[in-house]
N, C-alpha and C positions, 0 to 999 in steps of 0.2 A: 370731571377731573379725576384724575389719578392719584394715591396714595403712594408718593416716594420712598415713607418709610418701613414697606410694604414690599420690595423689591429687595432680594438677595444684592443684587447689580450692585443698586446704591448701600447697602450695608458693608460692603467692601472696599466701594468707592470712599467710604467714608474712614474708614480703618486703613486706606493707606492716604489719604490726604495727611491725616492723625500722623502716622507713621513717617512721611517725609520730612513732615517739619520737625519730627524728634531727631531723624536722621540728618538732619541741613544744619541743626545747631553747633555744631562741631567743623562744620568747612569752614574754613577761613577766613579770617575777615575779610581780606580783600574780595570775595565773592559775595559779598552783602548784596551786592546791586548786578552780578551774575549769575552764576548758575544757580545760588541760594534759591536767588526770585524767582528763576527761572523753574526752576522744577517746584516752587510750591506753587507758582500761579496755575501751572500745567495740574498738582495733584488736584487745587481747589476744582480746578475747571470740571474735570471728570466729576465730581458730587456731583456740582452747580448746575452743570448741566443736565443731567438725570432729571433735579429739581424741578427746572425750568422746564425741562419735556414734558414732565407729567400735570403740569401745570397748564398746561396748552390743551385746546378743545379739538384740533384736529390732530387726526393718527399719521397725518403726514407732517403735524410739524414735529408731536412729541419723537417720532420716528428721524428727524434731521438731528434733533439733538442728542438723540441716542449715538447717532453718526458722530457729532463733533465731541462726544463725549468720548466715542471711541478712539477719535485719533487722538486726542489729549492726552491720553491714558498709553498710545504710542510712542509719542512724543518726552513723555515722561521716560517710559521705556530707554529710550536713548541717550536721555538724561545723566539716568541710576548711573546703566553702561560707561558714557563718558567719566561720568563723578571719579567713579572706580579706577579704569584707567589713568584718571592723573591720582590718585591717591585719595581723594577725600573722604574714603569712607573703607571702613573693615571689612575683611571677608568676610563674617560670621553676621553684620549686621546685612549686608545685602545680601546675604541668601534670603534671609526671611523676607524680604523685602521684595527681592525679584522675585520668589514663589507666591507672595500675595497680588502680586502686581500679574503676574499668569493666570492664577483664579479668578482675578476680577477679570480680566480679556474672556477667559472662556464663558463666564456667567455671562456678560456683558454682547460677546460675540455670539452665543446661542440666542438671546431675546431677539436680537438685530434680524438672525435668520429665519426665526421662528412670526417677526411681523413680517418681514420678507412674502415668506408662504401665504400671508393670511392676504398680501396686497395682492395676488394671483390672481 
C-alpha cells in the first residue's frame, strides 16, 4: 500500500477541499442543497479519491482513481467558474483559489503521465 500523505497530489487536494468549504460558506442560502453541495462533494472527492487509490494493491486500480480524482478536480474547476459568474464568490477570493486548484491539476496531471510511461 501506498502512503497518501506522502504525495504532494493529495497535499493540495487537501488544502483546496479545506478551501472550498471556507469559500461555499458565504453562497447563499438557497444553494444549501446546490452548488454549495455540489462543489464540496466534487472537492471531497479529489482527496478521497487519492486516499482510496493509494489504498488499493493493484497499479491499475490506484491509477483509475487517480483518473476519477482528476476529473473531480475538473468538475470542481467548473464549479469555482460558474460560482463566479452568478456572483457568489469574490475576485480576490477565487484567484487564490483557481491558482490552487491549477497546482493541484498539474501535480496531479504529471503523476497520471508519469504512471502512464511506466504502464508502457
Amino acid at each position: 500500500m501506498r502512503d497518501h500523505a506522502k504525495l504532494r497530489a493529495f497535499e493540495l487536494a487537501d488544502q483546496v477541499a479545506v478551501m472550498i468549504y471556507m469559500l461555499t460558506r458565504d453562497f447563499p442560502k438557497e444553494e444549501i442543497y446546490g452548488m454549495t453541495s455540489q462543489m464540496r462533494r466534487a472537492a471531497v472527492s479529489v482527496a478521497s479519491n487519492i486516499v482510496e487509490g493509494c489504498a488499493r494493491e493493484s497499479q491499475m486500480e490506484y491509477h483509475r482513481f487517480l483518473d476519477i480524482s482528476f476529473g473531480s478536480l475538473k468538475e470542481l474547476g467548473y464549479q469555482l467558474s460558474l460560482s463566479k459568474r452568478l456572483g457568489f464568490i469574490k475576485n480576490k477570493d477565487i484567484t487564490e483559489c483557481e491558482t490552487l486548484i491549477l497546482e493541484t491539476e498539474k501535480v496531479l496531471g504529471s503523476l497520471l503521465r508519469s504512471m502512464r510511461k511506466t504502464d508502457i
